[in-house]
C-alpha positions as CSV (number, residue, x, y, z in Angstrom):
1,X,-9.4,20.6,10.6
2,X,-7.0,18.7,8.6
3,X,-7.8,19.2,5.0
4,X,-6.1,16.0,3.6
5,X,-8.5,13.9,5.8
6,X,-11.5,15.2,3.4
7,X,-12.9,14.2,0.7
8,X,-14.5,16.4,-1.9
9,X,-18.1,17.1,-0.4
10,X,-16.7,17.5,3.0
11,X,-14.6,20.0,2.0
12,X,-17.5,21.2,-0.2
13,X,-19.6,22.1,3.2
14,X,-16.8,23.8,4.8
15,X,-15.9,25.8,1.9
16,X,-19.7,26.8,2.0
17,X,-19.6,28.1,5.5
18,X,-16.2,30.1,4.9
19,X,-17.6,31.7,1.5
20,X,-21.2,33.4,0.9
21,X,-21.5,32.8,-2.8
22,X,-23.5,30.4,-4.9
23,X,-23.2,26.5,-4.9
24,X,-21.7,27.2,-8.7
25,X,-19.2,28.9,-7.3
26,X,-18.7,27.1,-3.9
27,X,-17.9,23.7,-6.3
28,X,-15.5,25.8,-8.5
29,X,-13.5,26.8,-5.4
30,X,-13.5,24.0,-3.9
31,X,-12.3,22.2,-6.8
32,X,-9.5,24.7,-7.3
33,X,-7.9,23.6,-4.2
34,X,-8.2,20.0,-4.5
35,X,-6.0,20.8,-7.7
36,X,-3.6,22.5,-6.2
37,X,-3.3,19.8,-3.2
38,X,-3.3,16.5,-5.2
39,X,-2.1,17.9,-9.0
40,X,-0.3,20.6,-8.3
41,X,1.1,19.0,-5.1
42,X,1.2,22.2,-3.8
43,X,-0.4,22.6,0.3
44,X,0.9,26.1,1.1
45,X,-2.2,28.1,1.0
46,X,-0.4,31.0,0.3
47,X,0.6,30.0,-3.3
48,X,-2.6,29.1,-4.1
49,X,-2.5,32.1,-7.0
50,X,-5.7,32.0,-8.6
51,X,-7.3,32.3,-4.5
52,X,-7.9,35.7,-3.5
53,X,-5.6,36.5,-0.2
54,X,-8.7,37.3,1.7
55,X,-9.6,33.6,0.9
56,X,-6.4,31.8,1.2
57,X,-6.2,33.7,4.9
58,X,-9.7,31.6,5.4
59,X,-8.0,28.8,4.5
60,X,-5.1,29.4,6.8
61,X,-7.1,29.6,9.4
62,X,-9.4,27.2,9.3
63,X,-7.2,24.1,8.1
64,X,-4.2,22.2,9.1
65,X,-2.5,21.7,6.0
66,X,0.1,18.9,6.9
67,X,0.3,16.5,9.1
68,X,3.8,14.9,8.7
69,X,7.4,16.7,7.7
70,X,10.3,14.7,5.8
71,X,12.3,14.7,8.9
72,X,15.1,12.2,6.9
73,X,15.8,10.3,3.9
74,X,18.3,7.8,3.0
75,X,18.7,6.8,-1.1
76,X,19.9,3.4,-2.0
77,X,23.6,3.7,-3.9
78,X,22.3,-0.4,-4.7
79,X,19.0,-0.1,-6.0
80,X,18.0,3.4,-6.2
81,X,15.0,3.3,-3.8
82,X,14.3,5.9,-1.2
83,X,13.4,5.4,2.3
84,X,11.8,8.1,3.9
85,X,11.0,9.0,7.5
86,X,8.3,10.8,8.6
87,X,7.4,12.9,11.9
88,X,4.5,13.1,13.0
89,X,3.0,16.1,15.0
90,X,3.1,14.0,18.1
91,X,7.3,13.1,17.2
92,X,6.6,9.8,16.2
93,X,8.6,8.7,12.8
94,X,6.5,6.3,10.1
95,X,8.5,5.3,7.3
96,X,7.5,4.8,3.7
97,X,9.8,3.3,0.6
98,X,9.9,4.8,-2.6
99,X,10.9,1.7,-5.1
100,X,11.8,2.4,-8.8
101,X,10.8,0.2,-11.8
102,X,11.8,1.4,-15.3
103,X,7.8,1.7,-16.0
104,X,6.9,2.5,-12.9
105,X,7.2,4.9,-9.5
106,X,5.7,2.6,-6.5
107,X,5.5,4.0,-2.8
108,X,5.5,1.6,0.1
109,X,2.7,3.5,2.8
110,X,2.8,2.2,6.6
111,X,-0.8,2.4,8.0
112,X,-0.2,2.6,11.7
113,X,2.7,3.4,14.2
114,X,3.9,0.4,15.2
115,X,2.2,-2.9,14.9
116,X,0.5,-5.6,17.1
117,X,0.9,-8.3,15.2
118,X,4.4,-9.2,16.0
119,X,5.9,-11.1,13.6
120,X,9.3,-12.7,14.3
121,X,10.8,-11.7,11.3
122,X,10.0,-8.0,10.7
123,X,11.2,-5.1,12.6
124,X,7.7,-3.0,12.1
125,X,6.5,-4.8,15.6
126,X,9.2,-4.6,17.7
127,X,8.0,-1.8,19.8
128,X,4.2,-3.4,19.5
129,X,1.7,-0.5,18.5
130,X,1.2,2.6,19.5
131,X,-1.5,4.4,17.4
132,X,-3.0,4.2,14.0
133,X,-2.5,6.4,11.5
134,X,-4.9,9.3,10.9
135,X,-6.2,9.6,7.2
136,X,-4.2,12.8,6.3
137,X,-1.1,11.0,8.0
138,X,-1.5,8.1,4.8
139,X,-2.3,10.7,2.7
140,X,0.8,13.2,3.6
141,X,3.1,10.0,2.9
142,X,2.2,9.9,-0.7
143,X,1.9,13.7,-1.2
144,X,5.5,14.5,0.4
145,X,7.2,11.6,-1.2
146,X,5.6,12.9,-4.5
147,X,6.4,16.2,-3.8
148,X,9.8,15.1,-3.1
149,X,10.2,13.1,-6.4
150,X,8.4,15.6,-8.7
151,X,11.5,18.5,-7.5
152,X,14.1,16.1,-8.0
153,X,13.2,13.8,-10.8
154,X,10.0,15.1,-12.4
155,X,7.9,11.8,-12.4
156,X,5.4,10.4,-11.0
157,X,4.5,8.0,-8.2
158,X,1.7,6.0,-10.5
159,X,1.3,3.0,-8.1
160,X,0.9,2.2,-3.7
161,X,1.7,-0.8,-1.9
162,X,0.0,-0.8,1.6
163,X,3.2,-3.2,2.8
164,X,4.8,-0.5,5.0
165,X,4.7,-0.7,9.3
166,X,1.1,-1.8,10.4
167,X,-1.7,-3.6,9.9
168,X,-3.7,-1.6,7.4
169,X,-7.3,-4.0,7.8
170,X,-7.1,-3.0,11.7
171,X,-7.1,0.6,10.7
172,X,-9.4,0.2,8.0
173,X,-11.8,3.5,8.0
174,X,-9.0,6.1,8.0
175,X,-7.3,3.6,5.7
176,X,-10.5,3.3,3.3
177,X,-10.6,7.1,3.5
178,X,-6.9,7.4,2.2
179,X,-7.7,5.1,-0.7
180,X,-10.6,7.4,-1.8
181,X,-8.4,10.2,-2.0
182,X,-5.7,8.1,-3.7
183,X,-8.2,6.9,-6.6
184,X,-10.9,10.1,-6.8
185,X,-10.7,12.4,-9.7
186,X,-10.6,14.7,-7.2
187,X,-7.4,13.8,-5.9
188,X,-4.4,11.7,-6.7
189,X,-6.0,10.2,-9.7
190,X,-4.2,6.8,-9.1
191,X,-5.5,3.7,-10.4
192,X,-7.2,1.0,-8.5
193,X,-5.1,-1.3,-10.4
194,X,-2.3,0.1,-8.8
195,X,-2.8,-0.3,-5.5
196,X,-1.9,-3.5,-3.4
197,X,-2.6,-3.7,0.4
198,X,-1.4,-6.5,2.2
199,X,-2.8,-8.5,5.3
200,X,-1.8,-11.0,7.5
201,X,-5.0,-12.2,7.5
202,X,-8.0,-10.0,9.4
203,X,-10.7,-12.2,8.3
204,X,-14.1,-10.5,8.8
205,X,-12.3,-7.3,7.1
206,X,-11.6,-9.2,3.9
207,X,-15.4,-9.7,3.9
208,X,-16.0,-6.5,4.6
209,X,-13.2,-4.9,2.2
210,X,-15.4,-7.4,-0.6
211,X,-19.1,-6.4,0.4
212,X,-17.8,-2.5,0.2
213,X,-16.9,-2.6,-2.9
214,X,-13.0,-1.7,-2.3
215,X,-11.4,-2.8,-5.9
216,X,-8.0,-2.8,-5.0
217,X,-5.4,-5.6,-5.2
218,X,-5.2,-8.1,-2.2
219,X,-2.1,-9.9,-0.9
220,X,-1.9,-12.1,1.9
221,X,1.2,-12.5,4.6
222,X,1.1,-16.2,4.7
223,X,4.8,-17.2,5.3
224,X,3.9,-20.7,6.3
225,X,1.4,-23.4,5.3
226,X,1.1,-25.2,8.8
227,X,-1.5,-23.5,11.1
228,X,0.9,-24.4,14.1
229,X,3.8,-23.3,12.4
230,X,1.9,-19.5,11.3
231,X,0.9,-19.3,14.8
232,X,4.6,-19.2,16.2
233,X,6.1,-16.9,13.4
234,X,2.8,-14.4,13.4
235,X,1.6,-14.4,16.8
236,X,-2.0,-13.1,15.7
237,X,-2.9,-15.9,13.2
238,X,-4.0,-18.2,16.7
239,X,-7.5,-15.4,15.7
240,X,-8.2,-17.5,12.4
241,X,-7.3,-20.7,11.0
242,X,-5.7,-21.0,7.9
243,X,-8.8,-22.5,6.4
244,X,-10.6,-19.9,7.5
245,X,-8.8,-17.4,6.1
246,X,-7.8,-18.8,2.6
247,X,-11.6,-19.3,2.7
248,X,-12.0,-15.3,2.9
249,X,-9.5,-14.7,0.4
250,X,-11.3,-17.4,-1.8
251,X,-14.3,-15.3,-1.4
252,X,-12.3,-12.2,-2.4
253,X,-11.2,-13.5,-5.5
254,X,-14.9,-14.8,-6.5
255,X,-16.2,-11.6,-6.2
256,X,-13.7,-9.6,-7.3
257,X,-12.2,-11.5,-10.1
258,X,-8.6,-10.3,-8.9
259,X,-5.9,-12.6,-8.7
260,X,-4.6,-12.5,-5.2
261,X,-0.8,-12.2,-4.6
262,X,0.4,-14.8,-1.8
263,X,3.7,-13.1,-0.1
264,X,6.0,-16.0,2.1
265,X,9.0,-14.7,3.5
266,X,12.0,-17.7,2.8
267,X,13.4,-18.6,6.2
268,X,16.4,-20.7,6.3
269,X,16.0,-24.6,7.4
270,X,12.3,-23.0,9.1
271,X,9.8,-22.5,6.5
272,X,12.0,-23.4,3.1
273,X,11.6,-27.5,3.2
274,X,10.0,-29.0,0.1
275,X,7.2,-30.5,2.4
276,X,6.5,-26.6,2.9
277,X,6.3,-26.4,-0.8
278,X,4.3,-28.8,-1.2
279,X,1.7,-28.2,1.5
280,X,1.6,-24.6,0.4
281,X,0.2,-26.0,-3.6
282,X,-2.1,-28.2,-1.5
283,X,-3.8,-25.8,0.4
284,X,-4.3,-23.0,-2.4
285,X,-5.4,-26.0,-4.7
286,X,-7.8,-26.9,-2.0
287,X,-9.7,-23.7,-1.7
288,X,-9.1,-23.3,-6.2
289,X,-8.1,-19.4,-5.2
290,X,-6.0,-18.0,-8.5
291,X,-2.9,-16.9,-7.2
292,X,1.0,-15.0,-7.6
293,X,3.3,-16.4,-5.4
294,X,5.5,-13.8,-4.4
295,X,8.5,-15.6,-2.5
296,X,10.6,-13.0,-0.9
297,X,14.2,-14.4,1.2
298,X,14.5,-12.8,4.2
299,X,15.7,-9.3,5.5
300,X,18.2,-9.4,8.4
301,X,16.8,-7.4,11.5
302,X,19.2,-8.5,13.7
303,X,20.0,-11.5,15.5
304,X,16.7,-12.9,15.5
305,X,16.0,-16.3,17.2
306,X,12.9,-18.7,15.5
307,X,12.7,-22.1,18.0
308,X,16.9,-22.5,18.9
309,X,17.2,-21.3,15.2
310,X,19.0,-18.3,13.9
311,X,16.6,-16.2,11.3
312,X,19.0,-16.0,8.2
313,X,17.9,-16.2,4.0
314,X,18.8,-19.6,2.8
315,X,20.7,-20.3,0.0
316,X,20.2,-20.3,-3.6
317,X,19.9,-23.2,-4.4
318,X,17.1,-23.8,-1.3
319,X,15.3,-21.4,-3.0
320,X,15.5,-22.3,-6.1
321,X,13.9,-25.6,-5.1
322,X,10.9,-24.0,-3.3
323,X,10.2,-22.0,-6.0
324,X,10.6,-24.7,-9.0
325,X,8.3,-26.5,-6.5
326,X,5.2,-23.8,-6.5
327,X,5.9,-23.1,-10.5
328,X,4.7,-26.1,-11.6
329,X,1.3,-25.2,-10.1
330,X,1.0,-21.2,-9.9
331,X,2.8,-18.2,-11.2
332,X,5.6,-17.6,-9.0
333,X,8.5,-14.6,-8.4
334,X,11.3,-14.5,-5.6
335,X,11.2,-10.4,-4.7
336,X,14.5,-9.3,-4.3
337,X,13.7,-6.9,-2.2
338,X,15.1,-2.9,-3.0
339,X,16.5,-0.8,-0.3
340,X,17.8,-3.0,1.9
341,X,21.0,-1.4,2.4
342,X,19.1,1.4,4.1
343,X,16.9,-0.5,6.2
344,X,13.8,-0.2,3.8
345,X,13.4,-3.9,2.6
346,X,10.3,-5.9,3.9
347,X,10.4,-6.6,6.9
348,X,13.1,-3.7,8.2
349,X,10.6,-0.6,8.7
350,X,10.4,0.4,12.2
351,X,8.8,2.8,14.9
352,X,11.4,5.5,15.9
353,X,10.7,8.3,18.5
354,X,12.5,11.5,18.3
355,X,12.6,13.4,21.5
């Protein structure tokens, strides 16, 4: 049973069947790990001091603790972000991106290993998909990585962005799961506020992450106003139409309240023109969703061909435009994005398989 893939009744009812005591106590014990695993950060059973050792051998034996190891890590000498890679049991690597912020500690969690959604400019769907990530495999991500910077640093990872390798809305229950264990009292204690997860656009699970209730942040892979255009550079978008799916993210946002963030990757002489620009404030205006327009210039994954065209960032200056463009409509910010001297930018995450 893989303990980081419960939540706090679950655990509740097994604790029950391992101990013959009263429901008092059962809660108290129970509790006591959950401290241990998510404040203490702490999943050897064996240090769990203030467990009896006939109890902690229970424990041993009746739960898989961890379900990833830090096989490698690479730290920025640029930006100071950490990219971490992951194995799995089955010797798959996942890898997630520790970014730092003067107020902040923010972890960038992949969902799945691999990706079907195959977009041309990102290195997470190269290799397609092979599996989706288990709940304790999420979880493990942000417990190692804070385990990691709490030895090292002594802070505190305070917020999640779900913009790692995958599609977290196909691998929404273990991905829901995760999030409950992020945001309990029980576990990491992290604020809804904090967390972002990003989509490419899965449009009956936007309804369906409203209508649950799920009150984290939403941003949306767009990358190119033009439905014909979208299709080509995210191979998966032929599923909905862009009106279709700003109409989801419209509902999102009148339910919720929560201004969505809009991420478009900058692609040079492809998706940079000032019609682009322009089309993109038309169809946002169109469906009146409030919105961040996070423009982000793109992260070389190699030679990577779009239509004859080489994928490169443009230039400054064609940026500049695009974005002076969008800012006299919405709130707008070019993300710079950290780590990409190690590979750990958006768009560079990838599938490795050790043998």
């Amino acid at each position: 049973m893989k303990i980081k893939s419960l939540n706090q009744v679950e655990l509740n009812k097994i604790v029950c069947q391992l101990l013959d005591c009263s429901s008092e106590k059962i809660n108290f014990r129970t509790n006591q790990i959950l401290k241990w695993i998510y404040s203490k950060w702490e999943d050897d059973p064996e240090n769990f001091t203030d467990l009896s050792k006939e109890f902690r051998k229970k424990l041993k034996t009746n739960f898989d603790f961890r379900s990833l190891e830090l096989f490698d890590y690479q730290h920025s000498r640029i930006t100071d972000s950490i990219k971490f890679a992951f194995k799995t049991v089955d010797g798959d690597i996942v890898e997630s991106v520790l970014m730092k912020h003067p107020d902040r500690y923010t972890l960038c969690v992949s969902s799945q290993v691999g990706c079907n959604v195959g977009c041309v400019f990102c290195a997470s769907g190269m290799y397609g998909l092979k599996r989706n990530l288990t709940p304790d495999e999420i979880v493990d991500q942000l417990f190692l990585a804070q385990q990691f910077v709490h030895k090292n640093e002594g802070k505190r990872i305070s917020n999640i962005v779900f913009m790692g390798m995958g599609e977290p809305l196909v691998n929404y229950n273990n991905v829901l799961k995760a999030l409950d264990i992020f945001t309990s009292d029980w576990g990491f204690k992290i604020s809804k506020r904090n967390i972002t997860l990003s989509t490419s656009g899965i449009v009956p699970k936007i309804y369906k992450l409203v209508d649950d209730g799920v009150k984290v942040k939403l941003a949306l892979s767009l990358h190119s106003p033009y439905q014909s255009e979208r299709e080509k550079l995210i191979p998966t978008a032929k599923r909905y139409h862009i009106d279709d799916l700003l109409q989801a993210v419209s509902y999102y946002f009148l339910k919720t309240k929560k201004r969505v963030t809009i991420e478009y990757i900058l692609l040079k002489e492809i998706n940079d023109t000032v019609d682009h620009a322009k089309e993109l404030v038309r169809i946002l205006k169109k469906h009146n969703i409030k919105v961040l327009v996070n423009l982000i210039p793109y992260n070389s994954i190699g030679n990577i061909y779009f239509e004859g065209k080489l994928l490169q960032e443009p230039e400054i200056e064609r940026i500049k435009r695009f974005e002076e463009i969008i800012k006299e409509h919405y709130e707008v910010s070019i993300r710079w994005s950290l780590g990409r001297d190690i590979d750990g930018a958006c768009g560079q995450l990838r599938m490795k398989i050790v043998s």
